[in-house]
BALOBA-1460 file (C-alpha; in Angstrom, 3 decimals):
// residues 116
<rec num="1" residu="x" x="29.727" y="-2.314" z="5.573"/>
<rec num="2" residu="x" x="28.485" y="0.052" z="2.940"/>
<rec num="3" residu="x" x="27.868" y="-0.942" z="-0.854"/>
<rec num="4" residu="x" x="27.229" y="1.563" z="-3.357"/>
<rec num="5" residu="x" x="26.850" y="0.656" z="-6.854"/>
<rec num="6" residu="x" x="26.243" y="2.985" z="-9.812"/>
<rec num="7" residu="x" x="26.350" y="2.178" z="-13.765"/>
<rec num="8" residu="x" x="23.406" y="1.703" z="-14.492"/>
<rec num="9" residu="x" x="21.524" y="2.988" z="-17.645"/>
<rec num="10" residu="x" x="19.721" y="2.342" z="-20.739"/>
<rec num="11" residu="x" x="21.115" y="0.658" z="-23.397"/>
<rec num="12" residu="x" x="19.811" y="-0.789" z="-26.939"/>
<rec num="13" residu="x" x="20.108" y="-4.295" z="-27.141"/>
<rec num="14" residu="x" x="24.196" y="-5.656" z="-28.517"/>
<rec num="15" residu="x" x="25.482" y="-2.242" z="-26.252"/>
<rec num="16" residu="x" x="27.421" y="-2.621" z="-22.772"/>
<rec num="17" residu="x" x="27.327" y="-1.234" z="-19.252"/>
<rec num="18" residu="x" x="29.918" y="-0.958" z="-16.629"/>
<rec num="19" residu="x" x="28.476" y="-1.351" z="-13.072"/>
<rec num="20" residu="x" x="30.955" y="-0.568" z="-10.390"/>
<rec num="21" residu="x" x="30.212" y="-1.154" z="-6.561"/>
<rec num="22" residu="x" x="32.225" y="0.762" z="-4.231"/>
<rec num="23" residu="x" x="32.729" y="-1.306" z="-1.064"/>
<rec num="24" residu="x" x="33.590" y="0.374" z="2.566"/>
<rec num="25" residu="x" x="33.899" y="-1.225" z="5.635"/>
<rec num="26" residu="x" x="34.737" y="-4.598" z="4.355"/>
<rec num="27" residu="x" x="36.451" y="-7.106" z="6.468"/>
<rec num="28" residu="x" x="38.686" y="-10.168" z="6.304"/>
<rec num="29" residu="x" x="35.777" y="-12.093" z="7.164"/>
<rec num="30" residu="x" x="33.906" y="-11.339" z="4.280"/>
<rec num="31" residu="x" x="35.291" y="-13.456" z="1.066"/>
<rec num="32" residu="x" x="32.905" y="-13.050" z="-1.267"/>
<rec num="33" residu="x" x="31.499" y="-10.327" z="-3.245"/>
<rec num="34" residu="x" x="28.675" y="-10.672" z="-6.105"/>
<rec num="35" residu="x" x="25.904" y="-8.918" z="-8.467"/>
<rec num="36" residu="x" x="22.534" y="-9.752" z="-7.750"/>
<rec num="37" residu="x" x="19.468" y="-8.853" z="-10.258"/>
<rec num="38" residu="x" x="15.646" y="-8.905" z="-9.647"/>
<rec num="39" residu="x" x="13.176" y="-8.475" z="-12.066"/>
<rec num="40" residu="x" x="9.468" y="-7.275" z="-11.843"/>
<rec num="41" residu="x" x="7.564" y="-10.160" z="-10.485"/>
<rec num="42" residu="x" x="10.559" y="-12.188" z="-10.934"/>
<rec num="43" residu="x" x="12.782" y="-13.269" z="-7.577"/>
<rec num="44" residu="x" x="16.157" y="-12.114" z="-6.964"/>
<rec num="45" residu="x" x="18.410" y="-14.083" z="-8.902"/>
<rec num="46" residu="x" x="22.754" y="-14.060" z="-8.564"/>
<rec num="47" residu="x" x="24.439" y="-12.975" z="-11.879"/>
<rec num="48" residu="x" x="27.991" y="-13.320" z="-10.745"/>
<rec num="49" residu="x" x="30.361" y="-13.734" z="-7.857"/>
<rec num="50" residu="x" x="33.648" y="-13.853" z="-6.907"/>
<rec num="51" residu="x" x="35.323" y="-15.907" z="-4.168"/>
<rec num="52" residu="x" x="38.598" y="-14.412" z="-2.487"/>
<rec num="53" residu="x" x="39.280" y="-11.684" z="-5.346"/>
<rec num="54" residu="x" x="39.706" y="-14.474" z="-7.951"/>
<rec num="55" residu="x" x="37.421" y="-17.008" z="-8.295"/>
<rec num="56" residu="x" x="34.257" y="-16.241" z="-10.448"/>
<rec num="57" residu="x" x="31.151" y="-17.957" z="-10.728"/>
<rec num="58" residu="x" x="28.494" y="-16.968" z="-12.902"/>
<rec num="59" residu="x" x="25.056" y="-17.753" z="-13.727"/>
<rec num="60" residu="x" x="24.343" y="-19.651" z="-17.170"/>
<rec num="61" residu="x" x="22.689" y="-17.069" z="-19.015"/>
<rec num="62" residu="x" x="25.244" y="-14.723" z="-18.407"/>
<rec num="63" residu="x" x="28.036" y="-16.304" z="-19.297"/>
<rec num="64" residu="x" x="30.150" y="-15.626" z="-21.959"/>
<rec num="65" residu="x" x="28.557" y="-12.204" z="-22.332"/>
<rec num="66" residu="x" x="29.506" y="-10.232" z="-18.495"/>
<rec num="67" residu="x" x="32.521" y="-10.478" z="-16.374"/>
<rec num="68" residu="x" x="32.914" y="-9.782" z="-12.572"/>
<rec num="69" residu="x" x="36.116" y="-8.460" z="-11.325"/>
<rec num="70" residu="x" x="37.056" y="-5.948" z="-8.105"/>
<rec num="71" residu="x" x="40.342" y="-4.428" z="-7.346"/>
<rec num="72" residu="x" x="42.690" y="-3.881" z="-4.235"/>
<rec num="73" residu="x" x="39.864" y="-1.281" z="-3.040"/>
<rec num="74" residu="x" x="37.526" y="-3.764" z="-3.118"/>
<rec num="75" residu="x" x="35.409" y="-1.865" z="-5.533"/>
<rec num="76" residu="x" x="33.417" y="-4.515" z="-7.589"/>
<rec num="77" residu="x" x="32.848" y="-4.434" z="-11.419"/>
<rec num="78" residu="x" x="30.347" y="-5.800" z="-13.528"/>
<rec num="79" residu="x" x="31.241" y="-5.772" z="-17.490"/>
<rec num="80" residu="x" x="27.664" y="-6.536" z="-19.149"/>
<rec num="81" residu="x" x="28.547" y="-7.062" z="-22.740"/>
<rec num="82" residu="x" x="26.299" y="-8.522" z="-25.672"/>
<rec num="83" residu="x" x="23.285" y="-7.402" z="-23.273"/>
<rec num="84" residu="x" x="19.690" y="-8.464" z="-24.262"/>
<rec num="85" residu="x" x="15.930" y="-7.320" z="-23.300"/>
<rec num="86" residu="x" x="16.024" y="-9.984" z="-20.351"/>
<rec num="87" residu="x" x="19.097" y="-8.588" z="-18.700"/>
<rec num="88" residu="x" x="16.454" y="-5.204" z="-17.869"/>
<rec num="89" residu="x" x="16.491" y="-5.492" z="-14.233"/>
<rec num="90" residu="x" x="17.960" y="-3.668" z="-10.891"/>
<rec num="91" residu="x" x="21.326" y="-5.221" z="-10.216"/>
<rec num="92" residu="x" x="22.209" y="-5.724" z="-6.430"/>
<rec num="93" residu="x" x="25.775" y="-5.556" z="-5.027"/>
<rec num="94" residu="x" x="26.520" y="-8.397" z="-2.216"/>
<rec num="95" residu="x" x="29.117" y="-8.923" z="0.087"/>
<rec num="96" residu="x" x="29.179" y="-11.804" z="2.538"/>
<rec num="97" residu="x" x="30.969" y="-14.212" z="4.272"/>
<rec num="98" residu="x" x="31.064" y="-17.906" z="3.255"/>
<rec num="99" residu="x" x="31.658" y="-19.124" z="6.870"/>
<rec num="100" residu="x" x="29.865" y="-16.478" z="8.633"/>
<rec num="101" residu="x" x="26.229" y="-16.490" z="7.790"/>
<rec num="102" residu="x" x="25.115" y="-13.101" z="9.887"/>
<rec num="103" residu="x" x="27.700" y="-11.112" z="7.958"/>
<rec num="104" residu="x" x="25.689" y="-10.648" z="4.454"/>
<rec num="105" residu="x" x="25.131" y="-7.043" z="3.530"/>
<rec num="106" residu="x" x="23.646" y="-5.845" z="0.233"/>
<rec num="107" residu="x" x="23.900" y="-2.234" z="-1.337"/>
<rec num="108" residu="x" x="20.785" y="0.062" z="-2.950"/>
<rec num="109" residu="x" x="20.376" y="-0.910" z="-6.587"/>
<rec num="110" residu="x" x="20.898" y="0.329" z="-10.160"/>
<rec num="111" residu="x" x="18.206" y="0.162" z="-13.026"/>
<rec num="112" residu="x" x="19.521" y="-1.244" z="-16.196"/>
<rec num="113" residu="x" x="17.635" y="-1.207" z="-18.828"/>
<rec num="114" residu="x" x="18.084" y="-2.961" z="-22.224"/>
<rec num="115" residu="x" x="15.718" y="-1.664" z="-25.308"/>
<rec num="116" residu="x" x="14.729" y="-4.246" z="-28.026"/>
């Protein structure tokens, strides 16, 4: 499995970004597909997943603002609307199964940065 996400940027604080992940290599096995972020000196946190292609979970401070979504390629989105100072981070792209631990593979990351 290969992940490769891209999007990432600088924006000023109220903009958007787009991060897409394009997926390769996925398999029936693995159901669920998310957008991870990590901080300096913070630990990696989830942002949003999404179970089977259509069932999306985010985390609270995200919500209302981004929106996960991925398409028949299984190319992942991540609309980051509304985005603040705190969303600065690299953002991860994750795909795993939810029945099969082992299979839990994670792409490189992209810097987004918000300015105040």
């Amino acid at each position: 499995v290969q992940l490769q996400a891209s999007g990432g940027g600088l924006v000023q604080a109220g903009g958007s970004l787009r991060l897409s992940c394009a997926a390769s290599g996925i398999t029936p096995f693995i159901n669920i597909m998310g957008w991870y972020r990590q901080s300096p000196g913070k630990e990696r946190e989830m942002v949003a997943d999404i179970t089977g292609g259509a069932r999306a979970n985010y985390a609270d401070s995200v919500k209302g603002r981004f929106t996960i979504s991925s398409d028949a390629s299984k190319t992942l989105y991540l609309q980051m609307n509304s985005l603040k100072p705190e969303d600065t981070a690299v953002y991860y792209c994750n795909a795993r199964s939810d029945v099969f631990r082992s299979l839990n593979y994670w792409g490189k990351g992209t810097l987004v940065t918000v300015s105040s």
